[in-house]
PLY file of the C-alpha trace (Angstrom):
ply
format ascii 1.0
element vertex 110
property float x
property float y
property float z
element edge 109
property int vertex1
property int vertex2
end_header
113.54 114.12 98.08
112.42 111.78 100.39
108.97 112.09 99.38
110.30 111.27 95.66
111.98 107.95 97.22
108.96 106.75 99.07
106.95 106.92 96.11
108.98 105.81 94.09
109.44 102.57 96.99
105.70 102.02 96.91
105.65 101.77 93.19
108.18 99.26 93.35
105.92 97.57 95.94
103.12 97.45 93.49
104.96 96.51 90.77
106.91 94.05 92.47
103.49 92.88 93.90
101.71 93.08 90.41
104.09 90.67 88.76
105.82 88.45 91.47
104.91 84.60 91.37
101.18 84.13 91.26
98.98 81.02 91.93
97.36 79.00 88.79
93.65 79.41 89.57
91.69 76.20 89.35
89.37 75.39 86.31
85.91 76.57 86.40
83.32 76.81 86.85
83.80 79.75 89.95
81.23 79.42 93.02
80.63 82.09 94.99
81.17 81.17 98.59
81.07 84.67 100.53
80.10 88.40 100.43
80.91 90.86 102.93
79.20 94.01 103.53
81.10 96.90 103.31
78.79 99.79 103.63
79.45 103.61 103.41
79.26 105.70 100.27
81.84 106.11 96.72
82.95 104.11 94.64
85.68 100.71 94.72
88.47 100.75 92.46
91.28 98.16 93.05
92.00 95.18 95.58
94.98 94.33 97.21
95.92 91.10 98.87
98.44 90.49 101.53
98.50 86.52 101.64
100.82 86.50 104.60
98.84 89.10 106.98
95.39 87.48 106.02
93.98 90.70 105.00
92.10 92.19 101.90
92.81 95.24 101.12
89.51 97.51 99.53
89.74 100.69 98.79
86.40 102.42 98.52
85.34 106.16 98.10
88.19 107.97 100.90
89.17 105.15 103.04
90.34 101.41 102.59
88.80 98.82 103.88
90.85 96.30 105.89
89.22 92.83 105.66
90.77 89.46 107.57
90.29 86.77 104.79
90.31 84.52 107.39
87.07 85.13 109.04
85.89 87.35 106.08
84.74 90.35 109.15
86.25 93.58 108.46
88.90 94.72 111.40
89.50 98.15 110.29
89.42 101.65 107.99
92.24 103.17 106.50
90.58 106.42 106.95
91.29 110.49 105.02
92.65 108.77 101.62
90.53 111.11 99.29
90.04 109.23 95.78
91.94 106.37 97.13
92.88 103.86 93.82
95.10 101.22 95.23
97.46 99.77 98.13
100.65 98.64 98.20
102.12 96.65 100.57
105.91 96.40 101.98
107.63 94.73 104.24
108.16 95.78 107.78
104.39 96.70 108.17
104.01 99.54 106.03
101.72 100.12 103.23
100.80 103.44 100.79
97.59 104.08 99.05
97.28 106.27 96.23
94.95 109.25 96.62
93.74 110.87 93.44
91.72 113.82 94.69
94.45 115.48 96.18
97.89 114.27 94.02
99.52 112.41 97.12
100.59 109.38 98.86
99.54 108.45 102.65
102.48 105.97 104.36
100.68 103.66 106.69
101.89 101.87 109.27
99.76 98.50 109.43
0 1
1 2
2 3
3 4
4 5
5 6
6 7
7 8
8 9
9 10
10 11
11 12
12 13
13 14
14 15
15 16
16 17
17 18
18 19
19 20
20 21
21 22
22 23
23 24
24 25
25 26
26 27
27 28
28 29
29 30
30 31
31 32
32 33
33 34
34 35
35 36
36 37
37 38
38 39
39 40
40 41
41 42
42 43
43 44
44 45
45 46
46 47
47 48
48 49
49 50
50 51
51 52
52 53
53 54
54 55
55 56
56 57
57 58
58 59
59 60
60 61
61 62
62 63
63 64
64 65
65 66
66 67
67 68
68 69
69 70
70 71
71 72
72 73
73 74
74 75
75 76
76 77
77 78
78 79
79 80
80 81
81 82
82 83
83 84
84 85
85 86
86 87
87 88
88 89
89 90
90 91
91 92
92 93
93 94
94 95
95 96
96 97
97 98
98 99
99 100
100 101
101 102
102 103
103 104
104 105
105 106
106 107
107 108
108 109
């Protein structure tokens, strides 16, 4: 049951995330003004923001990448996420990624 709740909290996350109030992006054209090396093997799938904390959140292969958008250097792994698809983000310093190779849902305290 609890399980069921916590999911079902992290969806809300994500949806909550998804659709809440979003910036107008300014006209084009789009410069590139950064990359940053991530490394490691797999595949990316989605991106997740947390304006407040500075950080990006990219999850690649079966870990997430934690990047500060402030200094665009990457200050840590979300590690043992096999098949991870996405992050979600709550308040109180918790997050939950999605892990498609084995059907579950890691709870991560950030």
């Amino acid at each position: 049951m609890r399980l069921r709740f916590m999911f079902a909290l992290g969806f809300a996350a994500l949806v909550a995330f998804a659709f809440g109030g979003r910036p107008i992006a300014a006209d084009g054209p789009y410069t590139k003004i950064a990359e940053i090396a991530i490394g490691g093997g797999g595949g990316f799938d989605y991106l997740t923001v947390d304006s407040a904390g500075h950080r990006l959140y990219v999850t690649h292969g079966t870990e997430v990448v934690v990047i500060d958008t402030t200094t665009n250097t990457i200050v840590g792994r979300i590690t043992d996420t096999p098949g991870v698809h996405g992050v979600a983000i709550a308040p109180g310093d918790r997050g939950f990624t999605s892990n498609g190779r084995e059907n579950k849902v890691s709870i991560v305290d950030l």
